[in-house]
N, C-alpha and C positions, 0 to 999 in steps of 0.2 A: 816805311816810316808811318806811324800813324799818330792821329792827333794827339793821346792820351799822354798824360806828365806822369811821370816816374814818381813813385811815392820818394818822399825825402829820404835820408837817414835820420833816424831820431836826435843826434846832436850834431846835424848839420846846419847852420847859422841859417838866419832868414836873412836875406838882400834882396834891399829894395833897390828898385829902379825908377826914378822920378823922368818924366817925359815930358815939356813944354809940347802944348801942341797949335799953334797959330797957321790957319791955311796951309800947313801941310798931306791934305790930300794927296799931292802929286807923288811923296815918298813917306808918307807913316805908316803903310801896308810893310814895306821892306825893313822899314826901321823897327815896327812891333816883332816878324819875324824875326828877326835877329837876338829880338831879346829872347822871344818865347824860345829859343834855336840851342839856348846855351845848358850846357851839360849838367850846371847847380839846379837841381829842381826845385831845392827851398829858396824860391822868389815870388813877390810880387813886384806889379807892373802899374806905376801912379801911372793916368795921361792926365794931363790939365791944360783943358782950353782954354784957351784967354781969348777969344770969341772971336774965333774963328768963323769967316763968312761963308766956307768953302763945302764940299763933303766930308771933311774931318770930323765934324760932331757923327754924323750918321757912320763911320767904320769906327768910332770909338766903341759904339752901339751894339755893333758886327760881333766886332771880339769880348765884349764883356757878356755878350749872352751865349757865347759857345765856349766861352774857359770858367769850370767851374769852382776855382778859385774866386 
């Protein structure tokens, strides 16, 4: 498996996925793979922190600068 997203098909819909993210450190590693996991390529991935005291802000950080969507 490697990291790279499979180019969309041209009239394959975009889906979004909007993400609450409050101090979940402990499981938005598992929950962003899951998304990133799924077989539609044409997605984006909202995450929005409602201010989160935990390490959540820093792996939002992670994966936005290694998916270059």
């Amino acid at each position: 498996m490697t990291d790279a997203t499979p180019p969309a098909p041209l009239d394959a819909p975009m889906v979004s996925v909007v993400m609450p993210v409050y101090n979940a450190q402990a499981t938005m590693r598992r929950s962003i793979d899951s998304v990133l996991q799924q077989s539609h390529a044409n997605l984006e991935l909202i995450l929005t922190n409602d201010g989160s005291r935990d390490g959540s802000p820093a792996i939002m950080d992670e994966y936005a600068a290694r998916d270059p969507r």
